[in-house]
C-alpha atoms as a printed R data frame, in Angstrom:
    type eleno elety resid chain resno       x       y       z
1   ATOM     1    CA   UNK     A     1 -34.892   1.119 -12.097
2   ATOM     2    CA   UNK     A     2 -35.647  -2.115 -10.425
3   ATOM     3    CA   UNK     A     3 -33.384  -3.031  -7.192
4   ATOM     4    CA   UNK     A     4 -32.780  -6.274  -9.591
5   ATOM     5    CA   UNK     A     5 -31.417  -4.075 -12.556
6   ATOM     6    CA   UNK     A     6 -29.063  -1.982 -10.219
7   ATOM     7    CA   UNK     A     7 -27.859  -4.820  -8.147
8   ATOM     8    CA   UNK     A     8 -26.303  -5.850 -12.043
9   ATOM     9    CA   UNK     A     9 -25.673  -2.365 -12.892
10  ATOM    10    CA   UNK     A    10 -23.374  -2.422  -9.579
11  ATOM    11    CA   UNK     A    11 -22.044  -6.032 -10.310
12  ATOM    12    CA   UNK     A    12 -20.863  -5.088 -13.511
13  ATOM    13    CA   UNK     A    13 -19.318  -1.958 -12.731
14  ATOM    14    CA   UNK     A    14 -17.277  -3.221  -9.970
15  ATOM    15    CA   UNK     A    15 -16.032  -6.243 -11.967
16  ATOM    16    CA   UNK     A    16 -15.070  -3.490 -14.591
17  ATOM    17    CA   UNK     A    17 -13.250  -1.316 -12.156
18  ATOM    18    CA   UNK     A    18 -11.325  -4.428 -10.772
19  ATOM    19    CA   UNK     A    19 -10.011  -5.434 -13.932
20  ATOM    20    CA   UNK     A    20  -9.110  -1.652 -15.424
21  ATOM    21    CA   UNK     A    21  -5.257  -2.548 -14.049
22  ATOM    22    CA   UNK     A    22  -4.108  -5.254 -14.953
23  ATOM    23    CA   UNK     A    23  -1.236  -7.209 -13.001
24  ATOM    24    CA   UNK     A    24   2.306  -7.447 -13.840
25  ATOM    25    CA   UNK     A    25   3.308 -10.313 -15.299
26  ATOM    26    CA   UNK     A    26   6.358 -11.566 -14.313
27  ATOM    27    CA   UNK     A    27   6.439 -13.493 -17.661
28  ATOM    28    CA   UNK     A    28   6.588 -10.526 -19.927
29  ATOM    29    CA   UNK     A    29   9.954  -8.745 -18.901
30  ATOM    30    CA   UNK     A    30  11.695  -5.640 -20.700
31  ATOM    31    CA   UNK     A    31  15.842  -4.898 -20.239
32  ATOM    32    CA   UNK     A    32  16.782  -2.051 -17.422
33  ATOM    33    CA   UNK     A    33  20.146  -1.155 -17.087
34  ATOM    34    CA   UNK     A    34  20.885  -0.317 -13.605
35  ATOM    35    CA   UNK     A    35  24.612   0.964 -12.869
36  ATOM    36    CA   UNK     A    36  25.656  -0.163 -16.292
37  ATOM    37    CA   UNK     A    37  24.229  -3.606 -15.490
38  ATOM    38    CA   UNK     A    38  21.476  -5.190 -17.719
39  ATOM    39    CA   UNK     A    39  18.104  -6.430 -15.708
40  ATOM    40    CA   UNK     A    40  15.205  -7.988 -17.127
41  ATOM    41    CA   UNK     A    41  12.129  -6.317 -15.142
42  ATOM    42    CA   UNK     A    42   8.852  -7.332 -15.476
43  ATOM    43    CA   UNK     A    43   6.991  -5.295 -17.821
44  ATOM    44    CA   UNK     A    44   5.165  -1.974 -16.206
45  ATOM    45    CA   UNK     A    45   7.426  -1.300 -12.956
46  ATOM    46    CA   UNK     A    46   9.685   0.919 -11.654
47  ATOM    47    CA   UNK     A    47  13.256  -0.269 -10.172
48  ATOM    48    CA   UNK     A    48  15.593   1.528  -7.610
49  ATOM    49    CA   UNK     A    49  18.251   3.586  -9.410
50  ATOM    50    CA   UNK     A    50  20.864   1.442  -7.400
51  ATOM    51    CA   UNK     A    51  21.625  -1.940  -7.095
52  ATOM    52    CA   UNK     A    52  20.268  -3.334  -3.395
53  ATOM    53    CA   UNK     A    53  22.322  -2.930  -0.886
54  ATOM    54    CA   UNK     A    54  22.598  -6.127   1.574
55  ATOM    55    CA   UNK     A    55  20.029  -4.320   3.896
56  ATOM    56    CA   UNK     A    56  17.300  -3.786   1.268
57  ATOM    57    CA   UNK     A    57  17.606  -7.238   0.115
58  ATOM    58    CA   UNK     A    58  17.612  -8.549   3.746
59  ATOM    59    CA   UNK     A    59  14.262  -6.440   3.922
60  ATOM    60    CA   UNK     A    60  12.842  -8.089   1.036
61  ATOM    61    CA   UNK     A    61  13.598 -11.206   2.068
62  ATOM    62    CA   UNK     A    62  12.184 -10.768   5.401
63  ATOM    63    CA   UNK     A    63   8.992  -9.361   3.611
64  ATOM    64    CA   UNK     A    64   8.506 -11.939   1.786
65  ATOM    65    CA   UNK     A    65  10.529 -12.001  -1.713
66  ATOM    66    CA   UNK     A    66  12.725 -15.352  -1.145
67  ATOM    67    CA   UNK     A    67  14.466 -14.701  -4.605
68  ATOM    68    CA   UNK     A    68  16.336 -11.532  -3.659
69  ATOM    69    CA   UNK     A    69  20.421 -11.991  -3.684
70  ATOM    70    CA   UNK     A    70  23.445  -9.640  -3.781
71  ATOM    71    CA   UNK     A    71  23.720  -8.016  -7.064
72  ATOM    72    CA   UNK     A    72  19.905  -8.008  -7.427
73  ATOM    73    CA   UNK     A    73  18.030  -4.671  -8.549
74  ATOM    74    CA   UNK     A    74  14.447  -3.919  -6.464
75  ATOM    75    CA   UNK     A    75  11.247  -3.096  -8.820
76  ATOM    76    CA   UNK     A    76   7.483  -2.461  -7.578
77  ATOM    77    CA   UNK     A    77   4.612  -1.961  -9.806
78  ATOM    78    CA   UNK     A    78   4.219   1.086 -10.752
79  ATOM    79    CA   UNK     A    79   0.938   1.726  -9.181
80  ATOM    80    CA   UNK     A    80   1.906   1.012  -5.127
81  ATOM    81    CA   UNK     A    81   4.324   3.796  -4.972
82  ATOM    82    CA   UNK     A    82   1.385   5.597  -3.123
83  ATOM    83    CA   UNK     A    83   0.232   2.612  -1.151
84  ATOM    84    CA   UNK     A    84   3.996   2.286  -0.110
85  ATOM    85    CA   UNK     A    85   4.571   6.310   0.375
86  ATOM    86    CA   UNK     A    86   1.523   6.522   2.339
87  ATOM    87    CA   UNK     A    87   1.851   3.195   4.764
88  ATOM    88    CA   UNK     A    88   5.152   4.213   5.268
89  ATOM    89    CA   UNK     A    89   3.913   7.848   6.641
90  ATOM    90    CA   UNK     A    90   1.389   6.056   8.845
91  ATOM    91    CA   UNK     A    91   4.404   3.835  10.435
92  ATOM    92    CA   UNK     A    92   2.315   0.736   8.294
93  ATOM    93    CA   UNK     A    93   4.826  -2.196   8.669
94  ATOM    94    CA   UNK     A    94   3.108  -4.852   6.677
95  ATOM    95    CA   UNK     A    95   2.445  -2.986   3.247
96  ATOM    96    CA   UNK     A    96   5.914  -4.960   2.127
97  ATOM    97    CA   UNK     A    97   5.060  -8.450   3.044
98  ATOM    98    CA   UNK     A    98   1.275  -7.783   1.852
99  ATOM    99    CA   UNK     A    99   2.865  -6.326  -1.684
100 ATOM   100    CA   UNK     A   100   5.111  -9.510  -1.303
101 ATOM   101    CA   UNK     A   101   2.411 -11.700  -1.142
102 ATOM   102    CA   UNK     A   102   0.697 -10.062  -3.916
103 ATOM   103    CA   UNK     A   103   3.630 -10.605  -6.410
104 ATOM   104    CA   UNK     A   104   3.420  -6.513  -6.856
105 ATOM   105    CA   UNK     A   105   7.232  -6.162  -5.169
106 ATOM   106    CA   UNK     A   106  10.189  -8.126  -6.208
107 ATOM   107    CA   UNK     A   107  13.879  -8.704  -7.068
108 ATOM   108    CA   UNK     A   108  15.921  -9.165 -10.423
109 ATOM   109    CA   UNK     A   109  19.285 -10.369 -11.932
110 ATOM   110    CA   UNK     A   110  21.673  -9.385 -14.130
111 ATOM   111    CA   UNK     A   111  21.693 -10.809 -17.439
112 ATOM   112    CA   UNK     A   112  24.764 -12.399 -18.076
């Protein structure tokens, strides 16, 4: 092969491997109940099996999430429970704010 025809060969396989998961959208939600309390989550994470407690959400807040009030249930996509697990291990304090940042950590409400 040409360098030419690999240098595409490599483009295209790293624009398909960056696109293989796609982001949650915050738009499409589904309804987790959470300590027989209805949430809508976005669509493809996972959520605490507790309601935050003032510290978490003080956490969140200071990472980042602005939207996270008493009441609120936590959810992360479901693919950055490693990234999480394993920053956490290495005594990595910025994975929140970067997952913040990223719109891959956040907070939601009851439904009323």
């Amino acid at each position: 092969m040409t360098r030419r025809a690999l240098l595409v060969l490599f483009g295209l396989l790293a624009v398909g491997c960056s696109t293989v998961e796609p982001a949650v959208d915050a738009s499409v939600t589904e309804v987790r109940v959470v300590e027989g309390k209805k949430f809508n989550v976005p669509r493809g994470v996972t959520t605490l099996p507790h309601i935050a407690t003032r510290k978490e959400i003080e956490f969140y807040k200071k990472s980042g999430v602005s939207d996270c009030k008493t009441g609120d249930v936590l959810w992360e996509e479901k693919s950055v429970s490693g990234e999480i697990a394993e920053a956490i291990k290495n005594g990595d304090a910025t994975i929140h704010p970067k997952l913040a940042k990223e719109g891959k950590i956040g907070c939601a409400s009851p439904v009323q």
